[in-house]
SENU-422037 format. One record per atom (N, C-alpha, C): atom name; residue number from 0; residue in one letter; y, x, z. Coordinates in Angstrom, 3 decimals. Each point is the difference from the previous one (the first is absolute). Layout:
SENU-422037
   atome   num   residu         c2         c1         c3
      CA   NUM        A          Y          X          Z
...
This chain:
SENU-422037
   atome   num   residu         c2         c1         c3
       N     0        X    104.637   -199.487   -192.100
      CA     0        X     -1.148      0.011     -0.888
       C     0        X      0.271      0.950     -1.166
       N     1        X     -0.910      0.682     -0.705
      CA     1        X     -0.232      0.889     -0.814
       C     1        X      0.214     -0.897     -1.403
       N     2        X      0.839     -0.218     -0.705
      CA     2        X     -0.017     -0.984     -1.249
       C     2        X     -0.136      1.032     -1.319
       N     3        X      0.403      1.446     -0.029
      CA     3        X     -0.552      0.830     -1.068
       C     3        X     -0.904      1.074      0.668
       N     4        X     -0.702      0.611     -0.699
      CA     4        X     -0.688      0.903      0.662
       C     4        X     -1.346      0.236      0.054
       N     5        X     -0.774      1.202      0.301
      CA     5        X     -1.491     -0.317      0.268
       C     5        X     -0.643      0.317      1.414
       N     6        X      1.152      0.800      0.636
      CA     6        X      0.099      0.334      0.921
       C     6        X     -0.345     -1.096      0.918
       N     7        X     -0.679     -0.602      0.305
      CA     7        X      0.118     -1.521      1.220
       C     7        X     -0.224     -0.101      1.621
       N     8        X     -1.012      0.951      0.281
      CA     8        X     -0.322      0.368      1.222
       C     8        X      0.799      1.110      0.607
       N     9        X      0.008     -0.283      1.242
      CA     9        X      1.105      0.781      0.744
       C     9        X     -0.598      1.678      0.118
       N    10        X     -0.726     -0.019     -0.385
      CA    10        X     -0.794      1.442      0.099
       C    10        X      1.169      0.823     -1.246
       N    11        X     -0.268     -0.823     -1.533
      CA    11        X      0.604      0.459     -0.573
       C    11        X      1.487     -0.331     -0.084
       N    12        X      0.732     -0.715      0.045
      CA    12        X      1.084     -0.088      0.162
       C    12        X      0.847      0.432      1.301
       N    13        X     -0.586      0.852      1.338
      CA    13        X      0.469      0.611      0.515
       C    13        X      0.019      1.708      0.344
       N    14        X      0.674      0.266      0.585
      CA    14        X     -0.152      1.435      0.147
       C    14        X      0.959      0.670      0.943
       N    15        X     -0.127      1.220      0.790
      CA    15        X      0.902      0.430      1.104
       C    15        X      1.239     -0.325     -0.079
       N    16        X      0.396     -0.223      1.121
      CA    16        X      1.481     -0.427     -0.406
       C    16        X      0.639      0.626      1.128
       N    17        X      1.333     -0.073      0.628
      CA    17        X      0.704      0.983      0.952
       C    17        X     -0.575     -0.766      1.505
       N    18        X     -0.351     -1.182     -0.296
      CA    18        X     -0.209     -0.814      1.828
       C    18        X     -1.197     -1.027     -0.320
       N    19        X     -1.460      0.622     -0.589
      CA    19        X     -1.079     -1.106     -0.256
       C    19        X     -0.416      0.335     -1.420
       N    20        X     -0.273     -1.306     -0.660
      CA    20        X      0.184      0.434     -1.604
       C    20        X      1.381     -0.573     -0.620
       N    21        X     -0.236      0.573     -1.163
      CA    21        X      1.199     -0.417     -1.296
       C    21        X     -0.977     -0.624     -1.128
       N    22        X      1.234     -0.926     -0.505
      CA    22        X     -0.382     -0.645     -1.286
       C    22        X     -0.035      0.685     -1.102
       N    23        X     -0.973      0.262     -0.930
      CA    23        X     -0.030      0.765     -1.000
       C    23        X      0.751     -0.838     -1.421
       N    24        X      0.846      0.522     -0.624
      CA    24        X      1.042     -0.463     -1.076
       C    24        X     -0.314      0.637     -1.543
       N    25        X      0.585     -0.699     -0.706
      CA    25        X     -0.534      0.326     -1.481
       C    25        X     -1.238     -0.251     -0.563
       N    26        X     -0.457      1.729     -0.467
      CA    26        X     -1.210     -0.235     -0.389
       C    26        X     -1.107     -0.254      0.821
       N    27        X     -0.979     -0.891     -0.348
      CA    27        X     -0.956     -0.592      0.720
       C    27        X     -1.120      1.851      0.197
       N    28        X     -0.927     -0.313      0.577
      CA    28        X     -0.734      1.918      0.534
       C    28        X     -0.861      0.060     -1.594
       N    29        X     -0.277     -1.231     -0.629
      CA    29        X     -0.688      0.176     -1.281
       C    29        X      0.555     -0.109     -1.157
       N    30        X      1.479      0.242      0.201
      CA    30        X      1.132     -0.165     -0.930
       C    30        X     -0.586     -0.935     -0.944
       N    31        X     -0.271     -0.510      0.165
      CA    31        X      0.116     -1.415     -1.002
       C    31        X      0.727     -1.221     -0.386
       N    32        X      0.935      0.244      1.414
      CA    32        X      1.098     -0.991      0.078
       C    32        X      0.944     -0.136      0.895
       N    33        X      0.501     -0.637      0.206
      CA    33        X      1.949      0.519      0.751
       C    33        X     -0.572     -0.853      0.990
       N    34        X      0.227      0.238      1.497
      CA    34        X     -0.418     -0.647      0.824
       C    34        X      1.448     -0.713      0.685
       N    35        X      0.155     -1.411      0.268
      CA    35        X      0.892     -0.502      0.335
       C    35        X     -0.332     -1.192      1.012
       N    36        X      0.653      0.021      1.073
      CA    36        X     -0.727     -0.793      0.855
       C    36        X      1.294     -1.200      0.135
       N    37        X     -0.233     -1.234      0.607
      CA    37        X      1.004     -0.918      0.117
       C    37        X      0.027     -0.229      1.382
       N    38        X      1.598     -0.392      0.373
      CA    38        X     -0.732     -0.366      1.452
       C    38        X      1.566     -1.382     -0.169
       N    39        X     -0.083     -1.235      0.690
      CA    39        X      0.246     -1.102      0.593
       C    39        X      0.218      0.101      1.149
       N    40        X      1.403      0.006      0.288
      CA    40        X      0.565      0.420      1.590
       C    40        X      0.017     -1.706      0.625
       N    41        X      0.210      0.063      0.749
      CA    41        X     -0.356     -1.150      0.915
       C    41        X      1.733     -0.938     -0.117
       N    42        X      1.174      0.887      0.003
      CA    42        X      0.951     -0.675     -0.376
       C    42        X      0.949      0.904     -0.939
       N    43        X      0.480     -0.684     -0.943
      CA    43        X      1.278      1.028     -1.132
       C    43        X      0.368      1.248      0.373
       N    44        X      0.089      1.243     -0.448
      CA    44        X      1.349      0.633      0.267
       C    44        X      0.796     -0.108     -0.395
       N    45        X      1.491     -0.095      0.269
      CA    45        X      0.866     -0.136      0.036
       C    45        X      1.036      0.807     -1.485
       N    46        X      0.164     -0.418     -1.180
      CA    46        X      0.988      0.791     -0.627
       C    46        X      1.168      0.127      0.450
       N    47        X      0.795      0.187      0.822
      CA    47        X      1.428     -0.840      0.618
       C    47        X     -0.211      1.432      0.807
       N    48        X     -1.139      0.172      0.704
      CA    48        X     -0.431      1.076      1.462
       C    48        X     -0.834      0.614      0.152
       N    49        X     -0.482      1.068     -0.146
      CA    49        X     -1.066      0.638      0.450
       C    49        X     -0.173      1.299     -0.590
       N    50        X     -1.361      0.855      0.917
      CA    50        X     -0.265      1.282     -0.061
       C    50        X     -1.674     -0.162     -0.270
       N    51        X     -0.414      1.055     -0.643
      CA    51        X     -1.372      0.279     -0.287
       C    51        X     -0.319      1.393      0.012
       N    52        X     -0.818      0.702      0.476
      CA    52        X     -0.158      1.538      0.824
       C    52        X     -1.797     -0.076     -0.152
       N    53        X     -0.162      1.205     -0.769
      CA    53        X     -1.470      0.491      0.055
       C    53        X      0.106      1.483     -0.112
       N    54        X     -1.223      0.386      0.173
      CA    54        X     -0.075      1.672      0.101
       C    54        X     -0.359      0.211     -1.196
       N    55        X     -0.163      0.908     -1.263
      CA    55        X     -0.802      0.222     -1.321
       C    55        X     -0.669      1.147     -0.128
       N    56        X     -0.870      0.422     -0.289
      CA    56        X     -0.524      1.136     -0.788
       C    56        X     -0.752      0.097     -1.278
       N    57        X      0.663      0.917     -1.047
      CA    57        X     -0.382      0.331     -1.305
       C    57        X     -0.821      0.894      0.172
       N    58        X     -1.499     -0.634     -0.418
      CA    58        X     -1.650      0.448      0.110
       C    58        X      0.107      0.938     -1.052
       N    59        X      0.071     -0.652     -1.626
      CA    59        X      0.018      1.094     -0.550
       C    59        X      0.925      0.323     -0.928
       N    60        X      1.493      0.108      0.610
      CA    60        X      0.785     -0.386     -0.922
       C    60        X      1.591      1.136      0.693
       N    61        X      0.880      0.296     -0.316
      CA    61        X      1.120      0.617      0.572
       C    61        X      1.104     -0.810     -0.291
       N    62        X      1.571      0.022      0.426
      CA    62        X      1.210     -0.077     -0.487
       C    62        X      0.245      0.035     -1.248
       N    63        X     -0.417      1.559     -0.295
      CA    63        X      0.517      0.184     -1.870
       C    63        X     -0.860     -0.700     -0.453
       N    64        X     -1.518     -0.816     -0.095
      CA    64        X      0.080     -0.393     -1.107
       C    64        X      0.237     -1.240     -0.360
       N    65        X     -0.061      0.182     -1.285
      CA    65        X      0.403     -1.248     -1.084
       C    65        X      0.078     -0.443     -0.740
       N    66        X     -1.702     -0.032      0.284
      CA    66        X     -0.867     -0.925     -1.105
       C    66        X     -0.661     -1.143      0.605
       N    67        X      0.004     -0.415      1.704
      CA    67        X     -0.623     -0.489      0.484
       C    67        X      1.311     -1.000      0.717
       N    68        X     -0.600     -1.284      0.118
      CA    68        X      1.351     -1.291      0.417
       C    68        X     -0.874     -0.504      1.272
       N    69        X      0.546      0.197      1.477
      CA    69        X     -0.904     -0.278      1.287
       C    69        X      0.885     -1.380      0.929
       N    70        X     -0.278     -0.949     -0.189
      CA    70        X      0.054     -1.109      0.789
       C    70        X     -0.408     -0.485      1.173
       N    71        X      0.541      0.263      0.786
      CA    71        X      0.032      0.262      1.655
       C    71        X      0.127     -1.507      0.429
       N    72        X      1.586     -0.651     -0.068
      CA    72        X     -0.525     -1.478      0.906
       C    72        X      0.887     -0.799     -1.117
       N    73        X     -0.746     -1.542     -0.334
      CA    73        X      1.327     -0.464     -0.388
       C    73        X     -0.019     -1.518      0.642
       N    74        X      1.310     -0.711     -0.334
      CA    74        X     -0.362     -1.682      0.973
       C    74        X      0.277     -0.777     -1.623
       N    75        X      0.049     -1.229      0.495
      CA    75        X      0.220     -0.607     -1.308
       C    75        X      0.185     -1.801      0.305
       N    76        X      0.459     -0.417     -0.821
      CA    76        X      0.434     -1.497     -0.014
       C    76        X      0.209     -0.814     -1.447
       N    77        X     -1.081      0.273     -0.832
      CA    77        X      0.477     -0.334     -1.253
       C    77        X      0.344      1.212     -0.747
       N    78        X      1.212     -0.204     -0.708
      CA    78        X      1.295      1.120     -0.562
       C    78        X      0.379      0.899      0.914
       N    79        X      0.212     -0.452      1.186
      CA    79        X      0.220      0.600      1.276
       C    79        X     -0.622      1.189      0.323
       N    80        X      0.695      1.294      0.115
      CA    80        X     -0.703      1.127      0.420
       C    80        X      0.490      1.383      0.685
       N    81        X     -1.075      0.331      0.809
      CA    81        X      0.447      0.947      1.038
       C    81        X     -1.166      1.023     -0.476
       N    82        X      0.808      1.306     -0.265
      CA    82        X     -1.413      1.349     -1.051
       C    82        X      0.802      1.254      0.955
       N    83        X     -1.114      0.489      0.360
      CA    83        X     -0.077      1.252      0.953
       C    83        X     -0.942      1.113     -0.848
       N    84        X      0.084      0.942     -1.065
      CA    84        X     -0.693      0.349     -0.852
       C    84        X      0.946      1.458     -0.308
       N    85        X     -1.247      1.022     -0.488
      CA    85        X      0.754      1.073     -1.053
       C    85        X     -0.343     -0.441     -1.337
       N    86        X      1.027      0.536     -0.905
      CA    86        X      0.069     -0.486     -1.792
       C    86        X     -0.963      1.645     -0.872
       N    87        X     -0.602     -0.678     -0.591
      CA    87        X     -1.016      1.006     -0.835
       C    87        X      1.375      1.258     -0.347
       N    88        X      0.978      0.010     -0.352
      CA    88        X      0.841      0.345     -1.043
       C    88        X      0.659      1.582      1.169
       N    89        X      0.199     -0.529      0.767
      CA    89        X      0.731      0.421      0.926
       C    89        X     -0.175      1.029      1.683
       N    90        X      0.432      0.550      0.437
      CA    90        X     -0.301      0.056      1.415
       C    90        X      1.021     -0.407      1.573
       N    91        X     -0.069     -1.587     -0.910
      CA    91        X      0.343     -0.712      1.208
       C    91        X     -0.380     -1.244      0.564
       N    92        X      0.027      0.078      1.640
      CA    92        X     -0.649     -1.489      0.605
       C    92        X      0.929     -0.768     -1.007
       N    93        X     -0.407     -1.297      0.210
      CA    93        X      1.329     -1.085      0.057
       C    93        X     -0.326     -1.326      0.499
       N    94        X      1.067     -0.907      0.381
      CA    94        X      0.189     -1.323      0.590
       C    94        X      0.476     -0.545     -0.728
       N    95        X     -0.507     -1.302     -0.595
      CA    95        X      0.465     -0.269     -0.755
       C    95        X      0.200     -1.980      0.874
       N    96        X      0.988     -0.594     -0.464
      CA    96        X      0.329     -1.401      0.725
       C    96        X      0.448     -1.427     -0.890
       N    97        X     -0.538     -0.802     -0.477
      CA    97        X      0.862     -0.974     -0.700
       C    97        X     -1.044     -0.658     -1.357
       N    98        X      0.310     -0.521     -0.588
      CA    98        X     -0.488     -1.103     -0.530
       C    98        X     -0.554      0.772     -1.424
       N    99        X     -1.791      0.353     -0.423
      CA    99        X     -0.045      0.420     -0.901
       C    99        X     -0.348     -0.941     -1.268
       N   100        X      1.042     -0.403     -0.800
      CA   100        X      0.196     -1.050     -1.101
       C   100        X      1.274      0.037     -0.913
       N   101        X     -0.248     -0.627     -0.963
      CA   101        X      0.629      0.644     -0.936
       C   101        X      1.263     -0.474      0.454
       N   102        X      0.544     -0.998      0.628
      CA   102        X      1.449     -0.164      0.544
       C   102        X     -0.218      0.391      1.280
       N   103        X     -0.094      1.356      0.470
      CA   103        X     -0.145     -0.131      1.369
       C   103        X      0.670      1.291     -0.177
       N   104        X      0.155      0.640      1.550
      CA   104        X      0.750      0.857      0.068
       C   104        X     -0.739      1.136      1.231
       N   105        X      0.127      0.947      0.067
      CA   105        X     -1.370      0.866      0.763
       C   105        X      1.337      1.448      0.568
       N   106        X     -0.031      0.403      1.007
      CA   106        X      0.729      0.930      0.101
       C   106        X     -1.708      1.148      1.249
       N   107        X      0.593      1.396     -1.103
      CA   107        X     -0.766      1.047      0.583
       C   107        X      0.618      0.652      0.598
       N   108        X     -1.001      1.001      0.946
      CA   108        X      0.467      0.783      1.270
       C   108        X     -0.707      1.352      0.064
       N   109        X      0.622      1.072     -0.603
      CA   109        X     -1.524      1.167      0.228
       C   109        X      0.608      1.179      0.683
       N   110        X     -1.483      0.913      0.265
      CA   110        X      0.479      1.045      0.879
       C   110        X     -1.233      1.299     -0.988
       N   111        X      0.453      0.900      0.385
      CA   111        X     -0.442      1.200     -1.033
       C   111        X     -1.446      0.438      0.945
       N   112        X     -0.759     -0.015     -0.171
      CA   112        X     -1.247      0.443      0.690
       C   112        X     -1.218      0.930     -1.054
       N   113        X      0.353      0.831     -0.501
      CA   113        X     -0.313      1.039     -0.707
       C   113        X     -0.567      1.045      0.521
       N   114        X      0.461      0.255      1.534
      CA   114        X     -0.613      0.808      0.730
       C   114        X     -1.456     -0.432      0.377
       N   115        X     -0.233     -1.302      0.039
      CA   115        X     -1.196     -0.590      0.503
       C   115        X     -1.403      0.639     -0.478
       N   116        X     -1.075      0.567      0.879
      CA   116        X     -1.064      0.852     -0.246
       C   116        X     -1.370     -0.776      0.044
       N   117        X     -0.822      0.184     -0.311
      CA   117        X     -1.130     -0.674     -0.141
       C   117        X     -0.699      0.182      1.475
       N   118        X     -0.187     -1.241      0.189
      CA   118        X     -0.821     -0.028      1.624
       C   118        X      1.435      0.175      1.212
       N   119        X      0.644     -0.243     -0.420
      CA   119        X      0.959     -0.418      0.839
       C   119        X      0.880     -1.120      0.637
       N   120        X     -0.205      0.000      1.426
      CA   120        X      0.775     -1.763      0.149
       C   120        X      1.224     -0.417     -0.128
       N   121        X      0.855     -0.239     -0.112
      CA   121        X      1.300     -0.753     -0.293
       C   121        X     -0.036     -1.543      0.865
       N   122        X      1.519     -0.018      0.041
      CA   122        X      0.158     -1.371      0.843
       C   122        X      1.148     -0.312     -0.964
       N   123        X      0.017     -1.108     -0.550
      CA   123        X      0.831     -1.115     -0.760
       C   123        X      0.256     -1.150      0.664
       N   124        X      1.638     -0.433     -0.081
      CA   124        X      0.770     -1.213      0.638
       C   124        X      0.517     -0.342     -1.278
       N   125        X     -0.197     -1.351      0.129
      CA   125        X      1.412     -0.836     -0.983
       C   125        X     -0.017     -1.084      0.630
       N   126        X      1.856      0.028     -0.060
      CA   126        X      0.490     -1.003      0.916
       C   126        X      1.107     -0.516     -0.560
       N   127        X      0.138     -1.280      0.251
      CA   127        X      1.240     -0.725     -0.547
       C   127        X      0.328     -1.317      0.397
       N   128        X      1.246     -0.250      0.005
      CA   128        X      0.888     -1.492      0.482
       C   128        X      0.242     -0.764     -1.390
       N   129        X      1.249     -0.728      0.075
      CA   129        X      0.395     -0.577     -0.965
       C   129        X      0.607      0.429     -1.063
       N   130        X      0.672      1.008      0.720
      CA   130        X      0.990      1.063     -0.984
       C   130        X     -0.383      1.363     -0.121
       N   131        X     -0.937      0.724      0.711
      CA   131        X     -0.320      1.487     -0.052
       C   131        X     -1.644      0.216     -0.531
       N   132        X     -0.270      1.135     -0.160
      CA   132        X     -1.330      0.000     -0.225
       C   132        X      0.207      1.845      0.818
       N   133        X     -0.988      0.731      0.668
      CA   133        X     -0.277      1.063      0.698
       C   133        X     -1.414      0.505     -0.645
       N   134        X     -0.236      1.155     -0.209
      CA   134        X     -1.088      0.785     -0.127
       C   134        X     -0.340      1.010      0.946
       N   135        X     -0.945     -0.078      0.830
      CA   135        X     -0.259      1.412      1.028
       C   135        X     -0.900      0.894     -0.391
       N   136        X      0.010      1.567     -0.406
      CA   136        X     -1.479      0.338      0.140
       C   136        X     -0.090      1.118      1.120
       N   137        X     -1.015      0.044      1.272
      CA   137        X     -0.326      0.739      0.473
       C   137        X      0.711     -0.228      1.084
       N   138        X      0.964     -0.870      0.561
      CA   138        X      0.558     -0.045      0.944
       C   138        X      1.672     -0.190     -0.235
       N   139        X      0.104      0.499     -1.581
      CA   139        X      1.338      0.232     -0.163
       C   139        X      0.563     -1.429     -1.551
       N   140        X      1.374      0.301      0.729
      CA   140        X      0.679     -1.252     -1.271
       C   140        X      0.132      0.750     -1.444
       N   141        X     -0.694     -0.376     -0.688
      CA   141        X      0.377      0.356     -1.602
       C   141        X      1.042     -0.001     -0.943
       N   142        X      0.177     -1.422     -0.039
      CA   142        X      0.774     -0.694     -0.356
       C   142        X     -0.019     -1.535     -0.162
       N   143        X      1.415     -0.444      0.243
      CA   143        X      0.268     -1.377     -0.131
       C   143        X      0.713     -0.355     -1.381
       N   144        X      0.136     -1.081      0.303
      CA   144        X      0.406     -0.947     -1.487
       C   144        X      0.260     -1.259      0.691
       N   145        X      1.436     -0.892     -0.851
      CA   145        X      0.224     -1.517      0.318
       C   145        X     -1.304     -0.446     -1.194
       N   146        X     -0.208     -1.404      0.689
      CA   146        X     -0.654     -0.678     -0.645
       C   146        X      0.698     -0.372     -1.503
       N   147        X     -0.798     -0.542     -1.372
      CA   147        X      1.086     -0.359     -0.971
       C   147        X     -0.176     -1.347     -0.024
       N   148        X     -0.704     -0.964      0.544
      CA   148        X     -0.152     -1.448      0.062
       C   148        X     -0.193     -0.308      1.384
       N   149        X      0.126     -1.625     -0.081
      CA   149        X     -0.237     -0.220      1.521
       C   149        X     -1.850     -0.247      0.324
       N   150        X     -0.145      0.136      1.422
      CA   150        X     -1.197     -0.300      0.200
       C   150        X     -0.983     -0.909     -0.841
       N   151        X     -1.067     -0.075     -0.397
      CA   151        X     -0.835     -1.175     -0.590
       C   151        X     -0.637     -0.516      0.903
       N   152        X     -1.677     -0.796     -0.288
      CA   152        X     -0.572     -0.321      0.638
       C   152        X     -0.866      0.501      1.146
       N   153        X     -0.244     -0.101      0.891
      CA   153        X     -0.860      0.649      0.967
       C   153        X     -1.712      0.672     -0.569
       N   154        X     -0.513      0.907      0.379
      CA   154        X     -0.859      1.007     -1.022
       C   154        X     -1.397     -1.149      1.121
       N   155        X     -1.060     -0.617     -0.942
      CA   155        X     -1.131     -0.923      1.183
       C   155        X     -1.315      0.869     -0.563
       N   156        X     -0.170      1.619     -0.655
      CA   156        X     -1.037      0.400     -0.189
       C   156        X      0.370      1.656     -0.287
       N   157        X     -0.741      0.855      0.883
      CA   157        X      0.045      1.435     -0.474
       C   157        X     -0.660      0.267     -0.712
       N   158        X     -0.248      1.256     -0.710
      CA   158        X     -1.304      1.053     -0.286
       C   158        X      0.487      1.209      0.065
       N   159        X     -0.852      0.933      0.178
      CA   159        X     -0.422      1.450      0.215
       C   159        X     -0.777      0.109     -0.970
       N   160        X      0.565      1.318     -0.981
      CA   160        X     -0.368     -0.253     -1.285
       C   160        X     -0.141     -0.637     -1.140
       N   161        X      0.582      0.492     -1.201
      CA   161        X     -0.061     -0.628     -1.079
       C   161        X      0.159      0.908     -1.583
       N   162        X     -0.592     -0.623     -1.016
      CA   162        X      0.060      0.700     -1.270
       C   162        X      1.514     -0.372     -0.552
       N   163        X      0.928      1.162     -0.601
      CA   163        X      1.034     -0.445     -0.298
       C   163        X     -0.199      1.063     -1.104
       N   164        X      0.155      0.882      0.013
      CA   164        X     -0.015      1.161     -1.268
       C   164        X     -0.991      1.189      0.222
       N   165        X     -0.617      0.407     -0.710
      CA   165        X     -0.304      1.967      0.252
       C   165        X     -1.325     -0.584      0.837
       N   166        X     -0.877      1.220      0.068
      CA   166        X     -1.013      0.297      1.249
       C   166        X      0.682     -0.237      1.444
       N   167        X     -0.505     -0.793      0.845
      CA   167        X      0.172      0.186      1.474
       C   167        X      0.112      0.925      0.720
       N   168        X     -1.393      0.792     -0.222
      CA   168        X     -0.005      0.478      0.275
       C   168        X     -0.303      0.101      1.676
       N   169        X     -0.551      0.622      1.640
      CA   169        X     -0.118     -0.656      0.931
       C   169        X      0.838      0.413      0.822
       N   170        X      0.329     -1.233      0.911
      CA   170        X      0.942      0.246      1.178
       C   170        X     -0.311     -0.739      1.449
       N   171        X      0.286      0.557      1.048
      CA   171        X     -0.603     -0.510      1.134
       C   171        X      1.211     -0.612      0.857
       N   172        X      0.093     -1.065      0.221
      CA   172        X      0.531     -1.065      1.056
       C   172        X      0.005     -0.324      1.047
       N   173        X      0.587      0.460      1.028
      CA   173        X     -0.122     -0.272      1.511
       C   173        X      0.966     -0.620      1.021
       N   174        X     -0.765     -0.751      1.167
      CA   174        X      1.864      0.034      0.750
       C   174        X      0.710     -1.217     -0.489
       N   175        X     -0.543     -0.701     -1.487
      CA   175        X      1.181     -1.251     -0.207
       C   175        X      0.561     -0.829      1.084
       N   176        X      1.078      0.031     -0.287
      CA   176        X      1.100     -0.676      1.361
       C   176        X      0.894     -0.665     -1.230
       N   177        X     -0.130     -1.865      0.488
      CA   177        X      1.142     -0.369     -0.461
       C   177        X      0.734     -0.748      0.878
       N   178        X      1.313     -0.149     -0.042
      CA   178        X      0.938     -0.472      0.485
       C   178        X      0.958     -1.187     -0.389
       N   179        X      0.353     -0.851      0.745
      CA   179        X      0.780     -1.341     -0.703
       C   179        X      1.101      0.318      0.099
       N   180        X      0.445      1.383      0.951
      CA   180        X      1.587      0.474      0.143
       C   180        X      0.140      1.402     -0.748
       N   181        X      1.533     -0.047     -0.322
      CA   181        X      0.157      1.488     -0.493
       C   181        X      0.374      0.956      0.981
       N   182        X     -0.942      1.125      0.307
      CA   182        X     -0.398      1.045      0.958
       C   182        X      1.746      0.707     -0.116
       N   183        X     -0.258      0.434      1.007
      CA   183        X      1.320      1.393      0.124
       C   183        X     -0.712      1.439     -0.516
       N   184        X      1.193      0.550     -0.152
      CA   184        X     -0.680      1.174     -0.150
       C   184        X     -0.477      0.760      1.106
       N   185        X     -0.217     -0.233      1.125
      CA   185        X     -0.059      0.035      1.556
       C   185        X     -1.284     -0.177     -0.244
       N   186        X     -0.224     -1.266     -0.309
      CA   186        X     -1.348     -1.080      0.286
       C   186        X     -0.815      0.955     -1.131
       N   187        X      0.147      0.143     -1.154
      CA   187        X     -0.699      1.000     -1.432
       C   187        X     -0.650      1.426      0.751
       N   188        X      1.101      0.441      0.680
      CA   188        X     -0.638      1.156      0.855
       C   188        X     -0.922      0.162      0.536
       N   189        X      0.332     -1.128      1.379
      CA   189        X     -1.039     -0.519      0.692
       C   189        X     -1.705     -0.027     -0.728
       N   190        X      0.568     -0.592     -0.928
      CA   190        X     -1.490     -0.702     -0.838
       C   190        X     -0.497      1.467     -0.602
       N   191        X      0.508      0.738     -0.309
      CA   191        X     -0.316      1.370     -0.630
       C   191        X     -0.469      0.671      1.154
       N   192        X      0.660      0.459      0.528
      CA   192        X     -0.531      0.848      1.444
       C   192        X     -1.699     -0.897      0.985
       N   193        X     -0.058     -0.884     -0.433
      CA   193        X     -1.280     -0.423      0.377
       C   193        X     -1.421      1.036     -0.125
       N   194        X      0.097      0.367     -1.950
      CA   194        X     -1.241      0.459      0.105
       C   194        X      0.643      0.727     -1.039
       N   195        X      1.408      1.285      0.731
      CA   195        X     -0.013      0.661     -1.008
       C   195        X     -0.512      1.290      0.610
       N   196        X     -0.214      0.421      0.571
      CA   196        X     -0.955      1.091      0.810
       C   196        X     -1.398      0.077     -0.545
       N   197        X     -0.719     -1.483     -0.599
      CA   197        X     -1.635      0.198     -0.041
       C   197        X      0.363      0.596     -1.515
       N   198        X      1.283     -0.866     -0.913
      CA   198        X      0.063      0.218     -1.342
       C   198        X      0.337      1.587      0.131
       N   199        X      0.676      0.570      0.683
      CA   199        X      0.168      1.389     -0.377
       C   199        X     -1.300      0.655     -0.023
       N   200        X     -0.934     -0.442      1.076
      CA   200        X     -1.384      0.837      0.647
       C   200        X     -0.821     -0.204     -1.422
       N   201        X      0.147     -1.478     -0.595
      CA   201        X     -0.730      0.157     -1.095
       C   201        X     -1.408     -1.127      0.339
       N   202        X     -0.374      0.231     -1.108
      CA   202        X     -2.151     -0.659      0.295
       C   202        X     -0.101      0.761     -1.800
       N   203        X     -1.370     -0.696      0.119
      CA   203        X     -0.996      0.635     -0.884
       C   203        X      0.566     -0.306     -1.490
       N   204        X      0.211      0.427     -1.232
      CA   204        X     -0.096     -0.892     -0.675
       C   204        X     -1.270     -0.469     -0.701
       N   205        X      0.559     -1.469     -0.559
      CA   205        X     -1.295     -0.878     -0.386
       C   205        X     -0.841      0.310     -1.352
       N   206        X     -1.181     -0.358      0.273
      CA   206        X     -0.498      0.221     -0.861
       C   206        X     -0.028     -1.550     -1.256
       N   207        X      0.288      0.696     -1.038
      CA   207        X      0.002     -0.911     -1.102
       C   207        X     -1.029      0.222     -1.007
């Protein structure tokens, strides 16, 4: 369900995507408001295990900039949190894992994506066990990191999209794949090479 936003109908909240449509992210088409949708998985994912894999494209936005903060997927459990996002400040993805509170402890994971062009698709993995955390982009390993705390609670609610800092700005979402296990880098490939042929070929970009 759509809980911010004005965007409500699937007319407007969708748009080409690499295999059907994509979810449209950020700014709503009448910029009036950050569009964030919730979704209620049927059972936990797993903090202890798992992988999460979508395709992205920056509508109107590149790598370098950074003035704009884009929130792609996150899970949640309370304090509990799993953030798949670029930072206004910067030009990098990041993963971020662990308990956001003032005694809590959060360990990040980023990869440099600066090259990233407007109207272009990308494929993002983050994956992690008890002790590791993995970042993929495009097929390839970024970088890893040990965890700095142990697992928390299991994440019982996503969203796609959210206001955290800066303009949104828009981004397109496709392809979400989540997983209760942590993928190989074998398996990341796999998942990349699916629809990385249509992402090279391209589609239209959207109109905002």
């Amino acid at each position: 369900k759509v809980i911010r936003g004005t965007d409500k109908t699937s007319d407007a909240m969708l748009s080409g995507g690499l295999s059907g449509k994509a979810l449209l992210l950020g700014n709503s088409r009448d910029k009036k408001a950050v569009q964030t949708v919730e979704y209620v998985p049927s059972a936990p994912l797993s903090a202890k295990e798992g992988s999460v894999s979508f395709w992205v494209r920056p509508n109107d936005w590149d790598g370098k900039d950074h003035s704009n903060f884009h929130h792609f997927f996150g899970a949640m459990n309370g304090a509990e949190r799993l953030v798949i996002y670029k930072y206004c400040d910067n030009s990098r993805l990041s993963f971020l894992l662990g308990r956001l509170a003032k005694d809590g402890v959060v360990t990040t994971i980023g990869a440099d994506i600066s090259k990233w062009e407007k109207n272009s698709w990308h494929h993002v993995c983050a994956v992690w066990n008890a002790k590791f955390m993995e970042l993929y982009v495009d097929g390839k390993k970024m970088a890893e990191v040990p965890r700095k705390a142990s697992p928390g609670s299991d994440f019982t609610k996503f969203q796609l999209g959210e206001y955290w800092h800066g303009n949104p700005g828009s981004s397109s979402l496709d392809e979400l794949r989540i997983y209760g296990k942590k993928l190989s880098a074998e398996d990341v490939l796999k998942d990349y090479l699916l629809h990385a042929a249509k992402a090279v070929s391209g589609s239209a970009p959207v109109s905002l």
